[in-house]
mmCIF file of the protein (N, C-alpha, C, O) and its ligand, coordinates in Angstrom:
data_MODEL
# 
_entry.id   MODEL 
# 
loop_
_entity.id 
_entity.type 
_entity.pdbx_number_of_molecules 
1 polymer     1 
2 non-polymer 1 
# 
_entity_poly.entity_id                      1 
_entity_poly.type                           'polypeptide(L)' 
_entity_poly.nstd_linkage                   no 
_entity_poly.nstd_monomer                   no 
_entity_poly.pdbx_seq_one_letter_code       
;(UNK)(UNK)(UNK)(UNK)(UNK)(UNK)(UNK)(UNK)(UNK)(UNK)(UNK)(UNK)(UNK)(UNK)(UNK)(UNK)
(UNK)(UNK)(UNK)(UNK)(UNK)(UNK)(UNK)(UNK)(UNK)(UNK)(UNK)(UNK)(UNK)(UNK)(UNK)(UNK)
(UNK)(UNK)(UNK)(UNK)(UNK)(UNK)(UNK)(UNK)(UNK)(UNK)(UNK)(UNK)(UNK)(UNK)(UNK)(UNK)
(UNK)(UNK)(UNK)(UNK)(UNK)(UNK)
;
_entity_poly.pdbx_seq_one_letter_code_can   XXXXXXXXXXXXXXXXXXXXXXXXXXXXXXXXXXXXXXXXXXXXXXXXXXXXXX 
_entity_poly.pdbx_strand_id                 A 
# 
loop_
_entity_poly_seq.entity_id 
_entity_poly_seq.num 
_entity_poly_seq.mon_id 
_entity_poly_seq.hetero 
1 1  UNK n 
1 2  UNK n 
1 3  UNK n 
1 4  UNK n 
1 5  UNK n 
1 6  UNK n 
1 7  UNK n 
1 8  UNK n 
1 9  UNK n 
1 10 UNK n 
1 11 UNK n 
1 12 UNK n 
1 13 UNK n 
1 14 UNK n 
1 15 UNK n 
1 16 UNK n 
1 17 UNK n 
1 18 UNK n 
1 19 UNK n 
1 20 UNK n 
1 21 UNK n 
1 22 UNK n 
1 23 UNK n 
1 24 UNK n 
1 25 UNK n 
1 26 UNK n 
1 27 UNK n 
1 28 UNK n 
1 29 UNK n 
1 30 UNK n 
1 31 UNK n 
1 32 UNK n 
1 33 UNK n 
1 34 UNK n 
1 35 UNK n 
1 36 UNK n 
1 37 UNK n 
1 38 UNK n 
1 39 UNK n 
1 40 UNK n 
1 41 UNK n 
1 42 UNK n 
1 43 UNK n 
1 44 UNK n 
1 45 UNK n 
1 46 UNK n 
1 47 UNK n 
1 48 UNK n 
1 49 UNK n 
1 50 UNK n 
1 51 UNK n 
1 52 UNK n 
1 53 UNK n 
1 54 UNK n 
# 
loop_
_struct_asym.id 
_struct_asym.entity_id 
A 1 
B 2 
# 
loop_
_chem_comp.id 
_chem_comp.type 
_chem_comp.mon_nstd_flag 
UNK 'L-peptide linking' . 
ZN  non-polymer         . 
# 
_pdbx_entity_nonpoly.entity_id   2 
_pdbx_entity_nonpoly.name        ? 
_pdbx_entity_nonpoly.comp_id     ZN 
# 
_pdbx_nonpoly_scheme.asym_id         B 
_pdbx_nonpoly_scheme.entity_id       2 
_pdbx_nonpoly_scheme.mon_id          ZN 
_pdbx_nonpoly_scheme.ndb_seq_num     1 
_pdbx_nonpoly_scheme.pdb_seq_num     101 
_pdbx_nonpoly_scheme.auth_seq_num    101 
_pdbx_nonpoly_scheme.pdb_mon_id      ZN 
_pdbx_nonpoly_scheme.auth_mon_id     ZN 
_pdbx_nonpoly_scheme.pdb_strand_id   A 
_pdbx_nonpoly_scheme.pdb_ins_code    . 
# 
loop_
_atom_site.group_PDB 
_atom_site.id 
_atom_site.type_symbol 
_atom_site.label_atom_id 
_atom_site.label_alt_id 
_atom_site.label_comp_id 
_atom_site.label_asym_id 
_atom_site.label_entity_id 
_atom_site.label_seq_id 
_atom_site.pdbx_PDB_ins_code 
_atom_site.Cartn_x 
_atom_site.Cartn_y 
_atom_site.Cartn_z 
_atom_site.occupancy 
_atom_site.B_iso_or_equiv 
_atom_site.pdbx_formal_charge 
_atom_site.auth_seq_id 
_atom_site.auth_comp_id 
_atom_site.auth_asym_id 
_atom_site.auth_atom_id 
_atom_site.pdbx_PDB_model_num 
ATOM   1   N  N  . UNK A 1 1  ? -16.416 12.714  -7.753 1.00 0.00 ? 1   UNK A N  1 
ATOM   2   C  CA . UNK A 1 1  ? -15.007 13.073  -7.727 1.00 0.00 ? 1   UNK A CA 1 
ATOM   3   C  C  . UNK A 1 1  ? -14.164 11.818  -7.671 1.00 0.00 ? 1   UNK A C  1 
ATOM   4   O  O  . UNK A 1 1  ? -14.475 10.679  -7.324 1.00 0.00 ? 1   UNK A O  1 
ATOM   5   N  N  . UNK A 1 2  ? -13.140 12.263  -8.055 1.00 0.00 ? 2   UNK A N  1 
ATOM   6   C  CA . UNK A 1 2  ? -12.174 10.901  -8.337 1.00 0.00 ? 2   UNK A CA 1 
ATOM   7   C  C  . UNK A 1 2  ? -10.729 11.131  -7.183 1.00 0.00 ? 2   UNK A C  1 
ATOM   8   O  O  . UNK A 1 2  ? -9.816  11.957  -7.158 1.00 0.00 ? 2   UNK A O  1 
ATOM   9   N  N  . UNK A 1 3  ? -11.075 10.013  -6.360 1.00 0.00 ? 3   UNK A N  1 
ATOM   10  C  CA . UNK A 1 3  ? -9.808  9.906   -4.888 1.00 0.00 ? 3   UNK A CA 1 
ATOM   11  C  C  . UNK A 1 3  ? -8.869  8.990   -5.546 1.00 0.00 ? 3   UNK A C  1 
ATOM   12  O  O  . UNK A 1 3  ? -9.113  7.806   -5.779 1.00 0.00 ? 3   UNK A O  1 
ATOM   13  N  N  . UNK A 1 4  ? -7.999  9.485   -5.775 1.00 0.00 ? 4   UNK A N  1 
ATOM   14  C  CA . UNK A 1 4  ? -6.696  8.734   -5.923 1.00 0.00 ? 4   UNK A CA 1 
ATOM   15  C  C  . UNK A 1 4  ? -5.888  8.465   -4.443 1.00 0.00 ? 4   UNK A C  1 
ATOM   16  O  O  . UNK A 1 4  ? -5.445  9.295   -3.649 1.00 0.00 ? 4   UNK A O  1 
ATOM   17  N  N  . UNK A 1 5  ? -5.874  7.090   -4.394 1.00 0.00 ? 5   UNK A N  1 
ATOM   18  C  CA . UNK A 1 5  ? -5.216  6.497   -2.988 1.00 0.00 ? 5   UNK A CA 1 
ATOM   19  C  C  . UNK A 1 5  ? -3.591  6.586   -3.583 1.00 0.00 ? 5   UNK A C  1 
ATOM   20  O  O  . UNK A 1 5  ? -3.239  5.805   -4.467 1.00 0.00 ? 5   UNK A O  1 
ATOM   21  N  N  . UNK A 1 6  ? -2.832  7.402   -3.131 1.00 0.00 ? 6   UNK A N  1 
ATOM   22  C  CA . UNK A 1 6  ? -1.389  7.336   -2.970 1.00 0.00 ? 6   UNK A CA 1 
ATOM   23  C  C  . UNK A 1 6  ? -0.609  6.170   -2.061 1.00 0.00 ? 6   UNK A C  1 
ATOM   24  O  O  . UNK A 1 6  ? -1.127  5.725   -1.037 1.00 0.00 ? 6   UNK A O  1 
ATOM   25  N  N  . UNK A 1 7  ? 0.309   5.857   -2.405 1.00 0.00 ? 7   UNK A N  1 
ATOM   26  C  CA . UNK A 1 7  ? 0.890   4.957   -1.365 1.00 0.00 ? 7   UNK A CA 1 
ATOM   27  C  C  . UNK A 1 7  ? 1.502   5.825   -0.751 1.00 0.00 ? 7   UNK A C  1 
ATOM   28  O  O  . UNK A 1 7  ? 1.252   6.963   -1.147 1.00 0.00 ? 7   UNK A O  1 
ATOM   29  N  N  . UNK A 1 8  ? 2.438   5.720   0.328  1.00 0.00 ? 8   UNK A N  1 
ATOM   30  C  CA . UNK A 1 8  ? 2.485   6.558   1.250  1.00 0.00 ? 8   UNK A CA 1 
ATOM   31  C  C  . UNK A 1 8  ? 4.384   6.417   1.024  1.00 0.00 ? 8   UNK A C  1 
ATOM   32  O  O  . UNK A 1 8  ? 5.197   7.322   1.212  1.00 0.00 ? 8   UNK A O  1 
ATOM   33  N  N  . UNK A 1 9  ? 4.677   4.955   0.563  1.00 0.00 ? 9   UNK A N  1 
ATOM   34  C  CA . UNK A 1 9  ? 5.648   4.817   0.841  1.00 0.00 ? 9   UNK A CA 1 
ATOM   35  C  C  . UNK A 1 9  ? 6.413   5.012   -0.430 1.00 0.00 ? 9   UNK A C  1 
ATOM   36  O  O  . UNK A 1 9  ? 7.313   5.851   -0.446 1.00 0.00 ? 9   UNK A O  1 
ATOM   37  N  N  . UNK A 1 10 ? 6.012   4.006   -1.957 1.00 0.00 ? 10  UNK A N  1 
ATOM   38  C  CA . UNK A 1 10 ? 6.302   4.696   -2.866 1.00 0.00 ? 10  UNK A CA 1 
ATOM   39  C  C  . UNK A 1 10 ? 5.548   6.027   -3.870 1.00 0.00 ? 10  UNK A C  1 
ATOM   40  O  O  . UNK A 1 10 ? 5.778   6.503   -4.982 1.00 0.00 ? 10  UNK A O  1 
ATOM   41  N  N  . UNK A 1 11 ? 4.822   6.210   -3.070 1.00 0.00 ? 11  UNK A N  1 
ATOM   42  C  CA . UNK A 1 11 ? 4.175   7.686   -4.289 1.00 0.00 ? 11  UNK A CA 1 
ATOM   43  C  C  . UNK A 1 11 ? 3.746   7.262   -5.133 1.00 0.00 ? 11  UNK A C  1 
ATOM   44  O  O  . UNK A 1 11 ? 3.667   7.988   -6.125 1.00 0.00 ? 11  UNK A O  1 
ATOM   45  N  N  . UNK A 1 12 ? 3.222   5.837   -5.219 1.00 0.00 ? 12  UNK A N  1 
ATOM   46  C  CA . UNK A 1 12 ? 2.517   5.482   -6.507 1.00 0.00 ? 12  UNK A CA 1 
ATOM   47  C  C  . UNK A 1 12 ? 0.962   5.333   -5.899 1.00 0.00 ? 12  UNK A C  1 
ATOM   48  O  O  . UNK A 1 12 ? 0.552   5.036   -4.777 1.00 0.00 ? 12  UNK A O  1 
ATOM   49  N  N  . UNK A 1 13 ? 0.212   5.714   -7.291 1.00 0.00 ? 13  UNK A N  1 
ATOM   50  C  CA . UNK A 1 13 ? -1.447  5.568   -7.065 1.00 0.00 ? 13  UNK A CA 1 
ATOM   51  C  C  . UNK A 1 13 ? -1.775  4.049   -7.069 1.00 0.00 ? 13  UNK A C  1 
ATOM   52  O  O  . UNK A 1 13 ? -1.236  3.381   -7.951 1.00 0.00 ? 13  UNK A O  1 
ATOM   53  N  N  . UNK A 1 14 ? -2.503  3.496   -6.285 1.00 0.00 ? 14  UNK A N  1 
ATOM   54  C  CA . UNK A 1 14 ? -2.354  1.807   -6.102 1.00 0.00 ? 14  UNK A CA 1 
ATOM   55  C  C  . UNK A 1 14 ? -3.792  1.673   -6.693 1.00 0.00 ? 14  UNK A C  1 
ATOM   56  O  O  . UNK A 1 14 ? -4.359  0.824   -7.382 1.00 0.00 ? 14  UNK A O  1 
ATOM   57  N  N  . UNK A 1 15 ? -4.157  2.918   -6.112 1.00 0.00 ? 15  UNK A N  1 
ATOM   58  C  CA . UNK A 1 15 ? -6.104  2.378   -6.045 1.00 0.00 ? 15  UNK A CA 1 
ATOM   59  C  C  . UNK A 1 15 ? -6.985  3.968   -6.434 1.00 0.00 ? 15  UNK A C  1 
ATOM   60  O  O  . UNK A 1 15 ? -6.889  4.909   -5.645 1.00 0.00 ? 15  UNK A O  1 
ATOM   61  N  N  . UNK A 1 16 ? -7.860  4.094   -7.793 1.00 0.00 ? 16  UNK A N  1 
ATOM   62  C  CA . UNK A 1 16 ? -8.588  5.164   -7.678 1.00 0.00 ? 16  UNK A CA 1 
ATOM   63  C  C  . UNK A 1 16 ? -9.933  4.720   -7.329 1.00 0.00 ? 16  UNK A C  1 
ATOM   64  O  O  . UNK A 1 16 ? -10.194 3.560   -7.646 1.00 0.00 ? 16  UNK A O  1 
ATOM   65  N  N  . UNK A 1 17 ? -10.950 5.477   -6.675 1.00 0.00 ? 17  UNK A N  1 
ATOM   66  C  CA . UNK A 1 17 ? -12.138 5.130   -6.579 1.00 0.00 ? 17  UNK A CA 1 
ATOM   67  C  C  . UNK A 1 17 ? -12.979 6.715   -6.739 1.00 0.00 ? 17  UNK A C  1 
ATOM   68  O  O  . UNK A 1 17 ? -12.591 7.881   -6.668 1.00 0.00 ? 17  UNK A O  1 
ATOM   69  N  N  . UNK A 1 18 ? -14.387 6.024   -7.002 1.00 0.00 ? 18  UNK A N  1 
ATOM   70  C  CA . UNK A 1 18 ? -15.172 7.068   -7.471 1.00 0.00 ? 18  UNK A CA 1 
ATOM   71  C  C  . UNK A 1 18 ? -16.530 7.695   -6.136 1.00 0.00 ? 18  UNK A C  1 
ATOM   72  O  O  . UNK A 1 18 ? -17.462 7.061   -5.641 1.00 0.00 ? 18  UNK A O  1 
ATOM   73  N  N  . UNK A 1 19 ? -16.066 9.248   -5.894 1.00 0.00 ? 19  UNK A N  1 
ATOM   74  C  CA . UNK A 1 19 ? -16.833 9.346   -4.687 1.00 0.00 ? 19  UNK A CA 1 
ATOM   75  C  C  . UNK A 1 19 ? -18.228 10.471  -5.290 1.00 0.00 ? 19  UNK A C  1 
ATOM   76  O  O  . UNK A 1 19 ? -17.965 11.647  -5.540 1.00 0.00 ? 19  UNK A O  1 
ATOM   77  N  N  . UNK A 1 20 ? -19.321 10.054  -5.421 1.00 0.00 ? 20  UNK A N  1 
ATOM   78  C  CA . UNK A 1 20 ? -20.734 10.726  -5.728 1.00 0.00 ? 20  UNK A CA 1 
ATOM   79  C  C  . UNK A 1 20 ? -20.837 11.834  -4.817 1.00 0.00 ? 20  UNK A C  1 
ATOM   80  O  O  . UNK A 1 20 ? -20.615 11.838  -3.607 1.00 0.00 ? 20  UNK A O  1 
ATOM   81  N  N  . UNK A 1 21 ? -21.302 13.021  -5.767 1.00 0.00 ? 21  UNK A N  1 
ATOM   82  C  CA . UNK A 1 21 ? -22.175 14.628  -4.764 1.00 0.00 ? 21  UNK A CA 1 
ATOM   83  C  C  . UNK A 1 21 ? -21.002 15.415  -5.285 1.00 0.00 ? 21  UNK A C  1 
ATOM   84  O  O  . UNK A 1 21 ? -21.128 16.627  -5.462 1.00 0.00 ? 21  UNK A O  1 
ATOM   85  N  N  . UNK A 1 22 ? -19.700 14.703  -5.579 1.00 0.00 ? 22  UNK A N  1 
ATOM   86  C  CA . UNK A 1 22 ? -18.503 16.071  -4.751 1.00 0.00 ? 22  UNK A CA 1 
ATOM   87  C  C  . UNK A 1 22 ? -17.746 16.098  -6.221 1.00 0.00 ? 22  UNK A C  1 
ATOM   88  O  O  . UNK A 1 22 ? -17.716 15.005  -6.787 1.00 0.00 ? 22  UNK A O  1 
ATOM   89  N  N  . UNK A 1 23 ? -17.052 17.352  -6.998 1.00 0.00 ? 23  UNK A N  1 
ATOM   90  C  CA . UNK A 1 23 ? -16.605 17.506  -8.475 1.00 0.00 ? 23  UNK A CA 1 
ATOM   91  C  C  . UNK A 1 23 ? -15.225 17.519  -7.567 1.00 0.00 ? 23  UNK A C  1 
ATOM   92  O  O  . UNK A 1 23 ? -14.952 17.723  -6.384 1.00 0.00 ? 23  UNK A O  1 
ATOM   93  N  N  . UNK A 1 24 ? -14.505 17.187  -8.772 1.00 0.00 ? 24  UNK A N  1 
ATOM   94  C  CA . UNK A 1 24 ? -13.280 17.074  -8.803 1.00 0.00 ? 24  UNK A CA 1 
ATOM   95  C  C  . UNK A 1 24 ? -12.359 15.967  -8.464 1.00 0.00 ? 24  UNK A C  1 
ATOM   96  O  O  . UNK A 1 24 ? -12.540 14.829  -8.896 1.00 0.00 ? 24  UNK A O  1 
ATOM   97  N  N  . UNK A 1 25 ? -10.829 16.466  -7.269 1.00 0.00 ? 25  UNK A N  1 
ATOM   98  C  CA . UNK A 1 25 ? -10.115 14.404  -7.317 1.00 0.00 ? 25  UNK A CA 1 
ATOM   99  C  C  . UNK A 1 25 ? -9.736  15.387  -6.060 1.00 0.00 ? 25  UNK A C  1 
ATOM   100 O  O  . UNK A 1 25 ? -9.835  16.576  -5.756 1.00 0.00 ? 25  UNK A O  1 
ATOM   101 N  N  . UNK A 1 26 ? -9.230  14.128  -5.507 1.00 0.00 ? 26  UNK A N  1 
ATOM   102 C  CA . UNK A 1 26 ? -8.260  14.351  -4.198 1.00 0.00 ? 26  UNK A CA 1 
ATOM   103 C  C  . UNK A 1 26 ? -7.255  13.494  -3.874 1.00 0.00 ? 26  UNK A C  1 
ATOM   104 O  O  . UNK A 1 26 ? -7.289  12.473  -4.561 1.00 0.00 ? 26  UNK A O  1 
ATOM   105 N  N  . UNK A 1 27 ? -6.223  13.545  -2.945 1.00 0.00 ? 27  UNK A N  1 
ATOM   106 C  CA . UNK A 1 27 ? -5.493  12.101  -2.953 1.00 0.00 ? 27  UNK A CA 1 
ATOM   107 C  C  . UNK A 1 27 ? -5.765  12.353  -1.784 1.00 0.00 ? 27  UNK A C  1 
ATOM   108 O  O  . UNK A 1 27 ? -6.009  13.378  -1.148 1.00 0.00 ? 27  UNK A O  1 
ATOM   109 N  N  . UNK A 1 28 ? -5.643  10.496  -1.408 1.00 0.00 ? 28  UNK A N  1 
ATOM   110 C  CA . UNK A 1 28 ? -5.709  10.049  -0.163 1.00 0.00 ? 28  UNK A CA 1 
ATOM   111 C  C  . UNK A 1 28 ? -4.423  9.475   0.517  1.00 0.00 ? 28  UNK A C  1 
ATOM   112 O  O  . UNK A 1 28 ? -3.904  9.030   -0.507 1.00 0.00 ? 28  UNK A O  1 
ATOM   113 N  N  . UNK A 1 29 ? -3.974  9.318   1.021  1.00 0.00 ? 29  UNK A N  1 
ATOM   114 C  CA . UNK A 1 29 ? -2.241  8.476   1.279  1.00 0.00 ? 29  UNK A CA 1 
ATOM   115 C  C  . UNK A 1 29 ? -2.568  7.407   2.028  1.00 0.00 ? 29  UNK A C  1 
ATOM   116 O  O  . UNK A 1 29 ? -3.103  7.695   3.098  1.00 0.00 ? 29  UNK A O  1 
ATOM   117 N  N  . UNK A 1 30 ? -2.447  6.509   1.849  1.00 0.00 ? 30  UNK A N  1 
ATOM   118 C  CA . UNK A 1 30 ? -2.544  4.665   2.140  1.00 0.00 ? 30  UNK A CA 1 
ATOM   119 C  C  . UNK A 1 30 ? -1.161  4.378   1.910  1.00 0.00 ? 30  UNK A C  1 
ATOM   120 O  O  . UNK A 1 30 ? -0.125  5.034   1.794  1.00 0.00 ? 30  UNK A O  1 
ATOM   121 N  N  . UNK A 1 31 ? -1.575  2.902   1.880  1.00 0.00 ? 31  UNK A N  1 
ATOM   122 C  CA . UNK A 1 31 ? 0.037   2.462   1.405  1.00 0.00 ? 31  UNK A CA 1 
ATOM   123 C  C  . UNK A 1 31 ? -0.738  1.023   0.672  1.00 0.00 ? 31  UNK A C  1 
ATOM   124 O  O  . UNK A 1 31 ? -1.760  0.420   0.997  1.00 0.00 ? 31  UNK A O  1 
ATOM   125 N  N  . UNK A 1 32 ? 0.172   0.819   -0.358 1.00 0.00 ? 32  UNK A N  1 
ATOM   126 C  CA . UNK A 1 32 ? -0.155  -0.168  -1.316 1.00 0.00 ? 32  UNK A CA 1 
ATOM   127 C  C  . UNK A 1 32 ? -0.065  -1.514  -1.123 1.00 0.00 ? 32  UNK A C  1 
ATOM   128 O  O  . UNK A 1 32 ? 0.399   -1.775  -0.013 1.00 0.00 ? 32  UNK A O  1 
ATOM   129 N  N  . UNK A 1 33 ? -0.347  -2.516  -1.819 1.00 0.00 ? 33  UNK A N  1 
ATOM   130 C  CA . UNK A 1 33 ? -0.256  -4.013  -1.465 1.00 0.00 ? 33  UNK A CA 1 
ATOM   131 C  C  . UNK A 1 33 ? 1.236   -4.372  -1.099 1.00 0.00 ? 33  UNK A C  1 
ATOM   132 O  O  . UNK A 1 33 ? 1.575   -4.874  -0.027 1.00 0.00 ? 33  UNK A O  1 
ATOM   133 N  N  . UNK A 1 34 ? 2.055   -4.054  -2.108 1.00 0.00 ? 34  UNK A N  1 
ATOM   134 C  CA . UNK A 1 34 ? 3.127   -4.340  -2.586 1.00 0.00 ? 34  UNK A CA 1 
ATOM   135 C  C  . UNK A 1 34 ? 3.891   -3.942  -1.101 1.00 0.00 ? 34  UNK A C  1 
ATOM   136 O  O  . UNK A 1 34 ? 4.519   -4.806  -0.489 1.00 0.00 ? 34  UNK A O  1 
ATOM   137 N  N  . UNK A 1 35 ? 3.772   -2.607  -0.615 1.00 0.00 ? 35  UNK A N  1 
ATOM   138 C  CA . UNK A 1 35 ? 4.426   -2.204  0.499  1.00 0.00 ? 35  UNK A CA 1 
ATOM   139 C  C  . UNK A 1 35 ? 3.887   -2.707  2.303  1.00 0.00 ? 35  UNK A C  1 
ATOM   140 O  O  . UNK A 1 35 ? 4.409   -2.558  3.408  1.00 0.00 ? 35  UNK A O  1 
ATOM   141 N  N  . UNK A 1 36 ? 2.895   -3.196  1.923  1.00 0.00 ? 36  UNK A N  1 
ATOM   142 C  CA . UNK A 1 36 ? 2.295   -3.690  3.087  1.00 0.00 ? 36  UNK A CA 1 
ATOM   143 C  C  . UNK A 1 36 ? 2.891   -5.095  3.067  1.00 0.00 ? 36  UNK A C  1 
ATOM   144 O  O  . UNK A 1 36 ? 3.467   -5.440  4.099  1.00 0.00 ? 36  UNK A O  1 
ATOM   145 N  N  . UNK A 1 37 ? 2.844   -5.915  2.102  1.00 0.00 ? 37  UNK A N  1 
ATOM   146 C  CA . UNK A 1 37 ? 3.734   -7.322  2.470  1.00 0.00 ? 37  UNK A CA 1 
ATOM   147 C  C  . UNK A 1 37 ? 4.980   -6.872  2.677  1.00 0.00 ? 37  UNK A C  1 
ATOM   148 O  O  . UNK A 1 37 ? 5.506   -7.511  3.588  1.00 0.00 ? 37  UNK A O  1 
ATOM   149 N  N  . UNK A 1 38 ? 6.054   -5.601  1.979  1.00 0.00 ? 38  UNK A N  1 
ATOM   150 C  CA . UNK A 1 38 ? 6.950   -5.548  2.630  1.00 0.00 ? 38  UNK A CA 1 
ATOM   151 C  C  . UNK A 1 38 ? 7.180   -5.125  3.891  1.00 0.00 ? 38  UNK A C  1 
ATOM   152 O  O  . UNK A 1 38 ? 8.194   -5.374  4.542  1.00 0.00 ? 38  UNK A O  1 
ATOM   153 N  N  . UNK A 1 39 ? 6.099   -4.383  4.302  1.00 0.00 ? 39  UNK A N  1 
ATOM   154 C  CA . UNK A 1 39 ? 6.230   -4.466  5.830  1.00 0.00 ? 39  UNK A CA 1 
ATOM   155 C  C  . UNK A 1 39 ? 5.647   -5.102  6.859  1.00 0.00 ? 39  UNK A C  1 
ATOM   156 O  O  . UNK A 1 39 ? 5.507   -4.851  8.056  1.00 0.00 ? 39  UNK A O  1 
ATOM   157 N  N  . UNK A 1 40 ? 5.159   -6.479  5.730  1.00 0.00 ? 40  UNK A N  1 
ATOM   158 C  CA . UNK A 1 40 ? 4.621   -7.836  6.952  1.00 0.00 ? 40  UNK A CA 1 
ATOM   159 C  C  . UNK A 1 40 ? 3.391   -7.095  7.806  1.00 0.00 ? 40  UNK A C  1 
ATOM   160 O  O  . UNK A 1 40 ? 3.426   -6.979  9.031  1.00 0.00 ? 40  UNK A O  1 
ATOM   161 N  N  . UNK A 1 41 ? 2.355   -6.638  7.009  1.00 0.00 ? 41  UNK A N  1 
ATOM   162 C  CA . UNK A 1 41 ? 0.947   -6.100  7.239  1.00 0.00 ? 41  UNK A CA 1 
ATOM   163 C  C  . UNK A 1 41 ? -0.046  -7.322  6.986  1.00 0.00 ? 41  UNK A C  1 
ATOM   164 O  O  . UNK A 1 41 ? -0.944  -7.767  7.701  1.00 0.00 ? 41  UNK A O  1 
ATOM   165 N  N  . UNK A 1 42 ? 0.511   -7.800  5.470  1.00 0.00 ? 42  UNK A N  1 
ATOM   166 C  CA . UNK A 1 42 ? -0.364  -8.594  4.798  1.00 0.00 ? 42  UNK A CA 1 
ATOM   167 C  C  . UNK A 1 42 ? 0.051   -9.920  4.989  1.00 0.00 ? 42  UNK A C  1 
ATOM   168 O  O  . UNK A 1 42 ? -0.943  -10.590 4.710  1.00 0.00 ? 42  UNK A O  1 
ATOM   169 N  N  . UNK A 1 43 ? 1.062   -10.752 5.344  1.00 0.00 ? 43  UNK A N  1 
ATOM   170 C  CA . UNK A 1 43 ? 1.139   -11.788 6.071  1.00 0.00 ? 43  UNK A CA 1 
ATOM   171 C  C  . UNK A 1 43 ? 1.899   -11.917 7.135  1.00 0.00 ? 43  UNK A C  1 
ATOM   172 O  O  . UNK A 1 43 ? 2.153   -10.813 7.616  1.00 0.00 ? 43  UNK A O  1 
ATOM   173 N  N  . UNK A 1 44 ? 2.389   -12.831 7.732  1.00 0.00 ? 44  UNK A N  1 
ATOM   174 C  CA . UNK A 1 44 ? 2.934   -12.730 9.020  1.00 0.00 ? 44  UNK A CA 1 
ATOM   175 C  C  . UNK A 1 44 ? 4.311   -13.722 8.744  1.00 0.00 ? 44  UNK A C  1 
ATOM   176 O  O  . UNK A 1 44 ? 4.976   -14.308 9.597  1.00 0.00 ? 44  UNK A O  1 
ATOM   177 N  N  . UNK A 1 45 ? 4.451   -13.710 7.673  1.00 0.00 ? 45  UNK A N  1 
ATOM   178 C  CA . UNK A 1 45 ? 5.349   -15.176 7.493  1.00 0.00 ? 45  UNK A CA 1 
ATOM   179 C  C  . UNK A 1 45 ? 6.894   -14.668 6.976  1.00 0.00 ? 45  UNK A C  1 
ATOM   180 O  O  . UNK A 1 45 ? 7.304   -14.694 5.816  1.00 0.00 ? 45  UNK A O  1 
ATOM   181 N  N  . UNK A 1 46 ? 7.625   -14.197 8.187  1.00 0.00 ? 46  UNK A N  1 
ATOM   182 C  CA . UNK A 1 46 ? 9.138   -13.814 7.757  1.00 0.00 ? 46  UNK A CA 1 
ATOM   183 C  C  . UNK A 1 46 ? 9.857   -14.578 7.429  1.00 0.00 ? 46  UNK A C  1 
ATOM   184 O  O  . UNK A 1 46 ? 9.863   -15.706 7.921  1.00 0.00 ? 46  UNK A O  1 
ATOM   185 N  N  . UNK A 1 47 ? 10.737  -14.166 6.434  1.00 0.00 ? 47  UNK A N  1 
ATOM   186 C  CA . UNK A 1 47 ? 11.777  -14.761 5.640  1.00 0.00 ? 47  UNK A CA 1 
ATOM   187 C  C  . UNK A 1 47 ? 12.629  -15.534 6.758  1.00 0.00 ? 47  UNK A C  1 
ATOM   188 O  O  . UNK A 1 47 ? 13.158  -14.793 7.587  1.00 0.00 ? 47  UNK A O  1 
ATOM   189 N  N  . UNK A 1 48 ? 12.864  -17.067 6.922  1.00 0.00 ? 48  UNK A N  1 
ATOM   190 C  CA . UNK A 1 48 ? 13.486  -17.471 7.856  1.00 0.00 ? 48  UNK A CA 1 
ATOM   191 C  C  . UNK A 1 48 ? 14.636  -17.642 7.598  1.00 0.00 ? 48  UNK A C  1 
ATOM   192 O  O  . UNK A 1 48 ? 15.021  -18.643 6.994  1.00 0.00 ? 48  UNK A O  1 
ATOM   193 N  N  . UNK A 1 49 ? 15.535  -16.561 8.063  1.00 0.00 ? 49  UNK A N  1 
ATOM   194 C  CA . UNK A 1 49 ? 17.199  -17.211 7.806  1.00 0.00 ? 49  UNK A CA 1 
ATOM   195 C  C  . UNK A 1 49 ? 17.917  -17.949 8.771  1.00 0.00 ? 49  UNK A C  1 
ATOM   196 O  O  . UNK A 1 49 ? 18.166  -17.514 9.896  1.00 0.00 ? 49  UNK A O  1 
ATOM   197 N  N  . UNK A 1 50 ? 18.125  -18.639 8.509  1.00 0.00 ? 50  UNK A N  1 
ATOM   198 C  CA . UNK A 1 50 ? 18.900  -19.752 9.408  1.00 0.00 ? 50  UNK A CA 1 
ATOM   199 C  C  . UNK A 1 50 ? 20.435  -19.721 8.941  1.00 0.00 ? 50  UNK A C  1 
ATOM   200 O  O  . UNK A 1 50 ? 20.705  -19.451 7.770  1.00 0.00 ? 50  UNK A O  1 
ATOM   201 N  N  . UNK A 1 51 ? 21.292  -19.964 9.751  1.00 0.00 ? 51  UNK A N  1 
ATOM   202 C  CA . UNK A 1 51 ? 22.832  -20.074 10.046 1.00 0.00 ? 51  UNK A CA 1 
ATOM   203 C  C  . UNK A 1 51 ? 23.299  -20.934 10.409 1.00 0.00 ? 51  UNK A C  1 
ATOM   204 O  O  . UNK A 1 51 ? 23.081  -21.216 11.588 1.00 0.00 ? 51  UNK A O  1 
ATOM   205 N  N  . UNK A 1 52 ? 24.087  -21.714 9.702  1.00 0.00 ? 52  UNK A N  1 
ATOM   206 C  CA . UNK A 1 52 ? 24.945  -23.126 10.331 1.00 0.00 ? 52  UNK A CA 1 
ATOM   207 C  C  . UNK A 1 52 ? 25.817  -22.856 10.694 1.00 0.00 ? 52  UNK A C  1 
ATOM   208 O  O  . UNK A 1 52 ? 26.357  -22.101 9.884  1.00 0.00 ? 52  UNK A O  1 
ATOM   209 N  N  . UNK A 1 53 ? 26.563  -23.056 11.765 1.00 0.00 ? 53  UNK A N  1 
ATOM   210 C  CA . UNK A 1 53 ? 27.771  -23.266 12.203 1.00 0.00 ? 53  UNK A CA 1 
ATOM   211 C  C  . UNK A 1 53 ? 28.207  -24.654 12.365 1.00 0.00 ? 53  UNK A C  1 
ATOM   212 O  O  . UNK A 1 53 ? 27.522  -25.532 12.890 1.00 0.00 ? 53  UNK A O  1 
ATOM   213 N  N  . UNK A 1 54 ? 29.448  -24.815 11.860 1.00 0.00 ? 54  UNK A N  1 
ATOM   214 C  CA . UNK A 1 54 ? 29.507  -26.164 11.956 1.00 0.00 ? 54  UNK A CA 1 
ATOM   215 C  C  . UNK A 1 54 ? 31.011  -26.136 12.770 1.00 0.00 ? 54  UNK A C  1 
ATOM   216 O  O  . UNK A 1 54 ? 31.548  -27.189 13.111 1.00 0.00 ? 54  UNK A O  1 
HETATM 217 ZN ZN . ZN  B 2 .  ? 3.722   1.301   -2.130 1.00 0.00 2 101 ZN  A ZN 1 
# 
């Protein structure tokens, strides 16, 4: 059977994989690369904004 990993956040399929014994598909809900760096999963390194006042 064929698992389609959903992202969770945009509804897009990121990742299919193939599961042996079982017919058919299923989705799974994950969340994708793309949405995991935007929520600083996949690195740790925030955008540093800095402010001058002068
Ligand atoms: Zn996503």
């Amino acid at each position: 059977m064929k698992v389609y990993h959903v992202c969770d956040i945009c509804q897009r399929i990121f990742n299919v994989s193939e599961q042996e014994g079982y017919e058919g598909s299923m989705a799974m809900q994950g969340m994708c690369e793309e949405c995991l760096q935007e929520m600083g999963f996949a690195d740790n390194s925030s955008p540093s904004q800095q402010f001058f006042y002068n």
